[in-house]
C-alpha positions in Angstrom: 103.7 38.6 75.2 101.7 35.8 73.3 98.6 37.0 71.6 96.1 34.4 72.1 93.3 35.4 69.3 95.1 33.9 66.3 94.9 30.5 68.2 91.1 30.7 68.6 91.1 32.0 65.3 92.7 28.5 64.5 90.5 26.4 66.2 87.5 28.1 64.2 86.5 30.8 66.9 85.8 34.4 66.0 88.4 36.5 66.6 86.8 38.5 69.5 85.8 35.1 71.7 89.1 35.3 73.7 87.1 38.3 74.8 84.4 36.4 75.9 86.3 33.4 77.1 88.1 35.8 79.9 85.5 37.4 80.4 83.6 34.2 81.7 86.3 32.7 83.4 86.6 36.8 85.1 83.1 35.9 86.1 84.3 32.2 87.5 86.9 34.1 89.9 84.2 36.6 90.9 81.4 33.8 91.5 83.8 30.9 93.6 84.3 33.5 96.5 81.0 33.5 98.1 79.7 30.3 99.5 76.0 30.9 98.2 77.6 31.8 94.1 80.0 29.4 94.1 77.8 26.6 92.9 77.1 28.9 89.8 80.8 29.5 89.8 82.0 25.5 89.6 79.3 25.1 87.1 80.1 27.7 84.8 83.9 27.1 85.3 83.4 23.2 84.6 81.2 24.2 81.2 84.5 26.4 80.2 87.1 24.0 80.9 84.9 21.1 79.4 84.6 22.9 76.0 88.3 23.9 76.4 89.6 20.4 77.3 87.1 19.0 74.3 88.8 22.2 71.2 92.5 21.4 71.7 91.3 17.4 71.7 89.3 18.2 68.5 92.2 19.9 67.2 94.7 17.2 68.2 96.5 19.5 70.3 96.2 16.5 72.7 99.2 17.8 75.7 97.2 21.3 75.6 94.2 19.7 76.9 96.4 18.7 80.1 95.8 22.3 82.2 92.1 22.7 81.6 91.7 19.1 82.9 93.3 19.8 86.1 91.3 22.4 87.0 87.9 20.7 85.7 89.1 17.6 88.1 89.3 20.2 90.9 86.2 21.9 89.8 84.3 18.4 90.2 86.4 18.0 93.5 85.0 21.2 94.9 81.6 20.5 93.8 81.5 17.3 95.4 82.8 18.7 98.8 79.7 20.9 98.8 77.1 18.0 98.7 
């Protein structure tokens, strides 16, 4: 299996942030579920996946930034559903 911590150790994050990184996105899948969370959910989902798309661009890791775009385009898709 692929460790992922010396990658964001690469891009300048501590070593432990993976940590916190699944642990938010944990909280994403936990949040979309319920109609009256899942605003909170897209949001906090679309702040990940925007600061995930934005390191692997910074880093010029440019095909990388292809999967967190997807879902931050569905993300924004879901959220406009909702209005």
């Amino acid at each position: 299996m692929k460790k992922v911590g010396p990658e964001y150790e690469r891009w300048g994050y501590p070593d432990w942030f993976h940590f916190v990184s699944g642990g938010l996105e944990l909280l994403v899948a936990l949040l979309l579920p319920a109609t009256v969370t899942r605003p909170l959910g897209i949001a906090l989902g679309g702040v990940i996946m925007l600061a995930a798309v934005a390191t692997v661009i910074y880093h010029r890791e440019h095909p990388r930034a292809l999967p967190p775009f997807i879902v931050l385009v569905l993300l924004a898709i879901l959220g406009w559903t909702m209005l």
